[in-house]
N, C-alpha and C positions, 0 to 999 in steps of 0.2 A: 836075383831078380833086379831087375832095372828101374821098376815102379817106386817113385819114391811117392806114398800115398800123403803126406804133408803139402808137396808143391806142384803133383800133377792132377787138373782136372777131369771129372767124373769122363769127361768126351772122350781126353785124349788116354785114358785109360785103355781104348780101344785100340790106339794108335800104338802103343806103346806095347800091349799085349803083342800086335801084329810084329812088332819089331822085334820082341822075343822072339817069337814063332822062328824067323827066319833065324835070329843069331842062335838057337837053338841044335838048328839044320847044319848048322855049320860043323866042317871034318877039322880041326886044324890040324891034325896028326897029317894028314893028305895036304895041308899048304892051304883051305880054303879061308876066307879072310872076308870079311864086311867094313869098309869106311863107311862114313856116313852118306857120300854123296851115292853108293848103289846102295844102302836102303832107303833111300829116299826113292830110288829108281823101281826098287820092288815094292814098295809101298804103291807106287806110282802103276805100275800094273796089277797090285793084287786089285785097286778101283776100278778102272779100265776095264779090266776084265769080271768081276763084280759087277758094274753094271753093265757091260753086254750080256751077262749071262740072268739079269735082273734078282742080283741078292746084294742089293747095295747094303753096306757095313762100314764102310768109313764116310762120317756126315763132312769130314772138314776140306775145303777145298785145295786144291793145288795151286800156285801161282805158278807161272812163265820167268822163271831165274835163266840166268844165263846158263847155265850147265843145266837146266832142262826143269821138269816137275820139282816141284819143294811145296813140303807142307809149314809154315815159318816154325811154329810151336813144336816140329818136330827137328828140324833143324835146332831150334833154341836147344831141346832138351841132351843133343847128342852134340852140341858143340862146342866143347872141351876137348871132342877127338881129334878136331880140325881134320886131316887128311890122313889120321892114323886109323890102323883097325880097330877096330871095337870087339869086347872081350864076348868068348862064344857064352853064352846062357846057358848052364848045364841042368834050371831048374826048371820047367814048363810044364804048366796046367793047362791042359788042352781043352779041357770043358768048360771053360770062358767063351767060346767060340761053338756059334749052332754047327750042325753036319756037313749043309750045306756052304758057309762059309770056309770051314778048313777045307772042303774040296777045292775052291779056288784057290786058296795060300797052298796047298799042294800041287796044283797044278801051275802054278807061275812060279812057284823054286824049282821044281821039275825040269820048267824051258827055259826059267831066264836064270835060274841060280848059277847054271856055270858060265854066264859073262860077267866080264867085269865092269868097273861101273863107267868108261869111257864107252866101251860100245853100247853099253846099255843107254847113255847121253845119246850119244848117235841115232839108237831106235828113234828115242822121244823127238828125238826135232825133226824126225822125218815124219812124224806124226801129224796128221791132218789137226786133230783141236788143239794139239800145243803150236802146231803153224797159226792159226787163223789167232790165236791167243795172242801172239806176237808178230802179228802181221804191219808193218810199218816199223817195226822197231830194227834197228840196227844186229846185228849177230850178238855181239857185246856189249850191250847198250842196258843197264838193268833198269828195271820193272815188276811191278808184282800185280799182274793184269791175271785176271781167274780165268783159269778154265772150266769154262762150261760145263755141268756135270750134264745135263740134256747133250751135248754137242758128243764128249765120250760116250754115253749111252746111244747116239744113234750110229756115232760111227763103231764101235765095238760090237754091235748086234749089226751090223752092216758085215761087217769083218765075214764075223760066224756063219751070216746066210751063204756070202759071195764064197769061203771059202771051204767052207762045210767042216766049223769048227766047232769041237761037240764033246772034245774034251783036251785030254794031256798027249795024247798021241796028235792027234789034228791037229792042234795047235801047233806041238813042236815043228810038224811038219809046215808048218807057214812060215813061224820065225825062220826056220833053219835055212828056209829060201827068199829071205828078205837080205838085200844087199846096200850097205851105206857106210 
């Protein structure tokens, strides 16, 4: 377990649960592998999608970093790994997490688990509220300007209607035809 209950707060307990979840998921026998910068990136869609599907669960916001969504506190906590992987989770309590929540963190390791965390970068900055987030600012240029949670919430419930996204099967099929 990752949780170090001494020096993480009650919020990001949630955040940190979530990051189990995924390093859990993980095959390393198969080669599959987690830095930090793609689960910042799956964090960054298990909200996104969360609130387009309106079961928001992560309160803390994302900022506009250069390499795309970052939660700071979640960054601080896994930043010892720097650009190494991070060790898979072999212990997880799944009943921390309502029904309806694990269905989205199931469904966003589903579609986005097998990318890695550059093109996962890729999606985010094609992304309409991390654009408008960092609108004026340079490619390169760091800032910790929020992303709107109303702004993912209308554009992810935008997504779903325009593209008749309704679950893991829909979805994949949108990713899988997004090109960047």
């Amino acid at each position: 377990m990752l949780l170090d209950q001494g020096q993480t707060s009650l919020r990001e307990n949630k955040l940190i649960n979530i990051s189990e979840y995924f390093l859990n998921k993980l095959d390393p026998d198969a080669g599959e592998s987690i830095t930090p910068l793609r689960l910042q990136k799956l964090e960054n869609n298990a909200q996104a999608w969360s609130l387009g599907f309106n079961v928001s669960f992560i309160q803390e916001d994302f900022q506009v970093w250069v390499h795309g969504p970052v939660i700071p506190s979640l960054y601080v906590h896994f930043r010892e790994f720097g650009s190494a992987n991070i060790p898979k989770v072999y212990s997880f309590d799944a009943s921390v997490f309502e029904q309806e929540e694990l269905n989205i963190l199931e469904m966003v390791w589903s579609v986005y688990g097998k990318y890695d965390a550059k093109y996962l970068e890729r999606l985010t900055h094609a992304e309409k509220p991390w654009v408008n987030a960092r609108q004026g600012l340079d490619h390169k240029e760091r800032c910790n300007n929020i992303i709107s949670k109303q702004e993912i919430q209308e554009y992810y419930s935008g997504l779903r209607e325009i593209h008749g996204i309704s679950g893991e099967y829909s979805l994949n099929k949108y990713v899988s035809n997004i090109t960047v």
